[in-house]
BAVO-16766 format. One record per residue: residue in three letters; x negated, y, z of N, C-alpha, C in turn. Coordinates in steps of 0.2 Angstrom, whole numbers, padded with zeros to 4 digits, always signed. Atoms other than C-alpha are relative to their C-alpha. Last residue first. Layout:
! BAVO-16766
ALAXYZXYZXYZ;...
//
This chain:
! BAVO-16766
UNK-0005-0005+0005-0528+0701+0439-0004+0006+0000;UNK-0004+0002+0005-0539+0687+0445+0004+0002-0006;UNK+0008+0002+0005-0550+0696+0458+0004-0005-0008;UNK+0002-0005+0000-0533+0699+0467-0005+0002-0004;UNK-0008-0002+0004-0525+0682+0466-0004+0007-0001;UNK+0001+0004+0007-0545+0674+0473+0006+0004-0005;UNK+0009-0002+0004-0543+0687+0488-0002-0002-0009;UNK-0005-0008+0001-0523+0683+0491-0007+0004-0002;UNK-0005+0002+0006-0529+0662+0491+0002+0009-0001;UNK+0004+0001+0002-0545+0666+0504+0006+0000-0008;UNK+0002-0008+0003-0532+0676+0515-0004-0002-0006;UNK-0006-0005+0002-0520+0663+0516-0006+0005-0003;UNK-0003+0002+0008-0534+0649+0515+0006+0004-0002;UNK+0008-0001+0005-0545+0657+0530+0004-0001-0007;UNK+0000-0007+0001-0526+0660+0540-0009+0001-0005;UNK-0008-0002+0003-0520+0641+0540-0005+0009-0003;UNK+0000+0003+0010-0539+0637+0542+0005+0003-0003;UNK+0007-0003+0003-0540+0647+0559+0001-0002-0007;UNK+0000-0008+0000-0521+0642+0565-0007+0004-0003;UNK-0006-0001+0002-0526+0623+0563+0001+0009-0001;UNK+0003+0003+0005-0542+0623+0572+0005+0002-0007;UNK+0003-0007+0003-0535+0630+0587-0003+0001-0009;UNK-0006-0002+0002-0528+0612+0592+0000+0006-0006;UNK+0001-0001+0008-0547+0609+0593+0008-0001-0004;UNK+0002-0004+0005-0544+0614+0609-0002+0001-0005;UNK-0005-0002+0001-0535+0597+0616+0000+0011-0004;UNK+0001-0001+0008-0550+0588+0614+0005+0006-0004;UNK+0004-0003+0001-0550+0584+0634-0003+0002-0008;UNK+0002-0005-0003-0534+0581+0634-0005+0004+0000;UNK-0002+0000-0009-0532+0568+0621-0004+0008+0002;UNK+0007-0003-0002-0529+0573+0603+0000-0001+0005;UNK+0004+0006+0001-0512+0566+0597-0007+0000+0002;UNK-0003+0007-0003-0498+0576+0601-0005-0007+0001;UNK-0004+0000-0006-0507+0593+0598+0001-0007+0004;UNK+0006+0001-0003-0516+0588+0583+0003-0001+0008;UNK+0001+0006-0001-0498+0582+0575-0006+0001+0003;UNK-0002+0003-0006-0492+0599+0581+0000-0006-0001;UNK+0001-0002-0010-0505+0607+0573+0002-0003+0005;UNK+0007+0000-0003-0505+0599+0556-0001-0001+0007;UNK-0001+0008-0001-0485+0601+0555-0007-0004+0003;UNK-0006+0004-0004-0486+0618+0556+0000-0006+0003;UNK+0005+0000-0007-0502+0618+0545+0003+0001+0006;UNK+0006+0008-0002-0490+0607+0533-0004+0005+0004;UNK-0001+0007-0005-0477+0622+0538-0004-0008-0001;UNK+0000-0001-0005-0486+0639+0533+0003-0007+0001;UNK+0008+0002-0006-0495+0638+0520+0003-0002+0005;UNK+0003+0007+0003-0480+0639+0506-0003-0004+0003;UNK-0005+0006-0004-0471+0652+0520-0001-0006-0006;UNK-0003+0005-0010-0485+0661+0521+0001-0004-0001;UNK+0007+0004+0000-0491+0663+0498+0002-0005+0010;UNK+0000+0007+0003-0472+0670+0496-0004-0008+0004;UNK-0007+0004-0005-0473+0683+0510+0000-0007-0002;UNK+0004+0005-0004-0490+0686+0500+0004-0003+0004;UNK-0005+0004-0003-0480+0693+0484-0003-0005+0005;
//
């Protein structure tokens, strides 16, 4: 059920990003990116541990 696992992840790194967004000055504004990398190391790192579990 990793649909489940997304849409648990998915809106505090949502929220994460577009508070990086708003608030990072311009020159900083690519560590926006940072967000979407973590979102997807802790999706797949949580569907590896569930795997190794059962």
């Amino acid at each position: 059920m990793q649909q489940k696992k997304y849409f648990i992840l998915l809106p505090p790194f949502v929220i994460f990003g577009l508070i990086l967004l708003f608030t990072l000055p311009k020159q900083h504004l690519t560590y926006v990116f940072v967000a979407p990398i973590i979102f997807w190391i802790v999706y797949y790192s949580w569907i590896v541990v569930e795997k190794k579990r059962t």
